[in-house]
N, C-alpha and C positions, 0 to 999 in steps of 0.2 A: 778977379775974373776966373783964374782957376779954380779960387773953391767955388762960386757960383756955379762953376761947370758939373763943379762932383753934384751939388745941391741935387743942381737939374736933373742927375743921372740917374740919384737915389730914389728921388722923387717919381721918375719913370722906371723903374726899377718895383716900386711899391715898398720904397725901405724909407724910414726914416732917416735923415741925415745922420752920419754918425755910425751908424749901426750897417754890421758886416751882414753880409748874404746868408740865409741857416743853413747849417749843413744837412744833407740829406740824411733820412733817417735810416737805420741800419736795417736790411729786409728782415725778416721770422724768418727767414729761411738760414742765414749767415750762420755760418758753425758757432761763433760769439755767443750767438743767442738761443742755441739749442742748450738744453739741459741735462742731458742725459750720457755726454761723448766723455767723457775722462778725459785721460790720457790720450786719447787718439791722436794718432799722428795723417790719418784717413777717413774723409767722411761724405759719401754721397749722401744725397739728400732730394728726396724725391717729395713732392709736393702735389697736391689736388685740389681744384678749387671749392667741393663740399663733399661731403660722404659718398654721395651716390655715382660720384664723377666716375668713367673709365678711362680715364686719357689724364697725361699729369706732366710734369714737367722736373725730370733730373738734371742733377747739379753734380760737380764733385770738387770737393778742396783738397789741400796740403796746407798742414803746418809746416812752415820754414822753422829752419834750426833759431832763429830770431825771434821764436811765438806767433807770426804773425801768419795768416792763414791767408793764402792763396789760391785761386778758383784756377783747377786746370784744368775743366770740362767746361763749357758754358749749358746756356737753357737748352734742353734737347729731350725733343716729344719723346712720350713714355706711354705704352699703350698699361692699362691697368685689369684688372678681372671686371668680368661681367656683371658681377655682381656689386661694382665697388668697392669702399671702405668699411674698415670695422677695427676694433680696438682688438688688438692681439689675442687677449686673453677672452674675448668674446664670440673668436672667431670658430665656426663650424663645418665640420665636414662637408663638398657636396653643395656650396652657396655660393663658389666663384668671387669671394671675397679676396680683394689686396689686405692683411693687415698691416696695423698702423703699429709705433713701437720702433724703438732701435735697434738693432742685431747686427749682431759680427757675421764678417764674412773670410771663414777657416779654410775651404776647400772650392777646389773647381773640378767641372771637365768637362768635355767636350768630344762632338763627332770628329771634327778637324784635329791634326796636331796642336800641340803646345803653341799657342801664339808668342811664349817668350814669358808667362808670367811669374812671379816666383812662389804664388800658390801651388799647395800639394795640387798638382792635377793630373787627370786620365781622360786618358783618349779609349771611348768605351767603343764596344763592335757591337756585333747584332744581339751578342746572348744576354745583351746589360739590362738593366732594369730598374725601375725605383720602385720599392712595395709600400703600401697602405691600407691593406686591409687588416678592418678594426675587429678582425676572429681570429686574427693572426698577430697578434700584440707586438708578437717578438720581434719579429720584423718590421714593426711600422715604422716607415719615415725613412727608411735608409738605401743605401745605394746598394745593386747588388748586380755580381758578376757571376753567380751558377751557370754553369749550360745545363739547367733545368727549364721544363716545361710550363712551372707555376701553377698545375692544375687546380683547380676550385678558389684565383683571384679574383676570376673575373674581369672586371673595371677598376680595382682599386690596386694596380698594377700601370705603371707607363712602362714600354718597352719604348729604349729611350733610341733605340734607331728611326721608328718607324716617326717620331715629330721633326724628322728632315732639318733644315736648314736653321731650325727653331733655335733647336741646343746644337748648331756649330760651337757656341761657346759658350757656357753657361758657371756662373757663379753661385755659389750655395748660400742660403741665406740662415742663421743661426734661430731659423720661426720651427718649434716644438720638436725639435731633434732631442735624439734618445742623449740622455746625459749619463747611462750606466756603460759599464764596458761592451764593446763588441765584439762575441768571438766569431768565430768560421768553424762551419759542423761539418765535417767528412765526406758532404755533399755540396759544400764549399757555400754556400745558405748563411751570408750573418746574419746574427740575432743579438739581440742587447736587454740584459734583466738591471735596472727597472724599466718597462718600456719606454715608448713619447703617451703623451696623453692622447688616444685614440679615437677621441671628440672633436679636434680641433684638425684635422685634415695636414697633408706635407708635402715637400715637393715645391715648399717655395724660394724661388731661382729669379733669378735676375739674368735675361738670355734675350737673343736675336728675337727682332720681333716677325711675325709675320702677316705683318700691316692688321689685325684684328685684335680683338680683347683676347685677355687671359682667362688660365683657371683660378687665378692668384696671383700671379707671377706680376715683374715687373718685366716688358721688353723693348727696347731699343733698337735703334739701327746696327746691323753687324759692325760695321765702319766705328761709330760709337761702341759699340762691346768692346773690339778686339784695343780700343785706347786703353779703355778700362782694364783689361785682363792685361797687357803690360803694364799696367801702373801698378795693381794693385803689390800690398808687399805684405807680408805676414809679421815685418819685425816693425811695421809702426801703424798694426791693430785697428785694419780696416773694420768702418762700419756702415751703415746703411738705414739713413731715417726717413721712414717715411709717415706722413701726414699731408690733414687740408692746411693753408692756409693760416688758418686759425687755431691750428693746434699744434704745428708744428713744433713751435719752442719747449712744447710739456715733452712731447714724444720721446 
């Protein structure tokens, strides 16, 4: 009578007698299945459901001391650039493109205090700034604190007070930062010789959203940020993957 019972059960279940329930399959999105994390002991993971998506859905894990990676952020809307997706290395100045690709995430900062994270971070005031213009190499892509005026940037300058609540906190993303040294010129102006490559646009953050698309950027609820910016840790080599779907696991 009782195994007739299991029969019955398997049988209405859609299993053959015998045979165990499958296990579900592991998402593309699962650190496991990404390709590109090393060592990471940190890893958001941001996803879209096709290229042109502007809306996406972040994740974040930890590696326990056990190997075993555990989700300490759940699915939490992500608004994306206007422009959508694009492959890193394809991406252009001026297109409102998110790129796709993995990148560490080394520094922060923000309008607000220190939310507690143990990222180098700065709480910038009015005179801050991020520079990006491509006639002015030296400075492209980097963060700057002159109490200069900026004359002949233009647009390709964010003064980083005046996007309000945007960058209360904001996380730097390791997409075409200058890799030569940075000094400070007398006029307190860094510069960095080799530049970033000044085709592919900067300034891409991971920050508070404000309910619209990006220029790039990924943004989030502040609530979600400020988890994020306490978690993040510099000694177990945060990263940040994003991709659709479908490509996720090459990313």
């Amino acid at each position: 009578m009782h195994r007739l019972l299991i029969t019955a059960m398997a049988l209405l279940l859609g299993l053959a007698p015998g045979a165990s329930a499958a296990q579900p399959e592991t998402p593309e999105w699962f650190p496991t299945q990404l390709a590109h994390i090393g060592n990471s002991n940190q890893v958001i993971v941001v996803t879209a459901s096709k290229w042109s998506a502007t809306e996406g859905t972040l994740r974040a894990f930890e590696r326990s001391a056990s190997g075993k990676w555990v989700q300490v952020l759940d699915a939490t809307h992500a608004q994306l650039g206007y422009g959508g997706l694009v492959k890193a290395d394809e991406r252009q100045q001026g297109t409102g493109k998110t790129p796709t690709g993995t990148f560490a995430i080394d520094t922060a900062f923000g309008r607000l205090p220190d939310p507690g994270t143990a990222l180098p971070y700065t709480k910038f005031d009015r005179n801050d700034a991020w520079t990006y213009n491509p006639k002015q190499p030296a400075t492209y892509n980097l963060f700057q604190d002159a109490a200069v005026r900026w004359e002949g940037y233009g647009n390709y300058i964010e003064r980083l007070w005046q996007y309000g609540e945007q960058y209360n906190y904001v996380a730097v993303l390791d997409f075409n930062l200058p890799k030569g040294e940075v000094t400070v010129g007398p006029n307190g102006i860094r510069r960095t010789s080799p530049p970033a490559d000044t085709r592919r646009g900067g300034g891409i953050f991971l920050h508070v959203s404000n309910g619209g698309k990006t220029a790039g950027c990924i943004a989030i609820a502040q609530s979600r940020m400020a988890q994020i910016m306490k978690w993040l840790d510099p000694e177990q080599r945060p990263l940040i993957v994003i991709g659709t779907l479908a490509t996720i696991d090459q990313m």
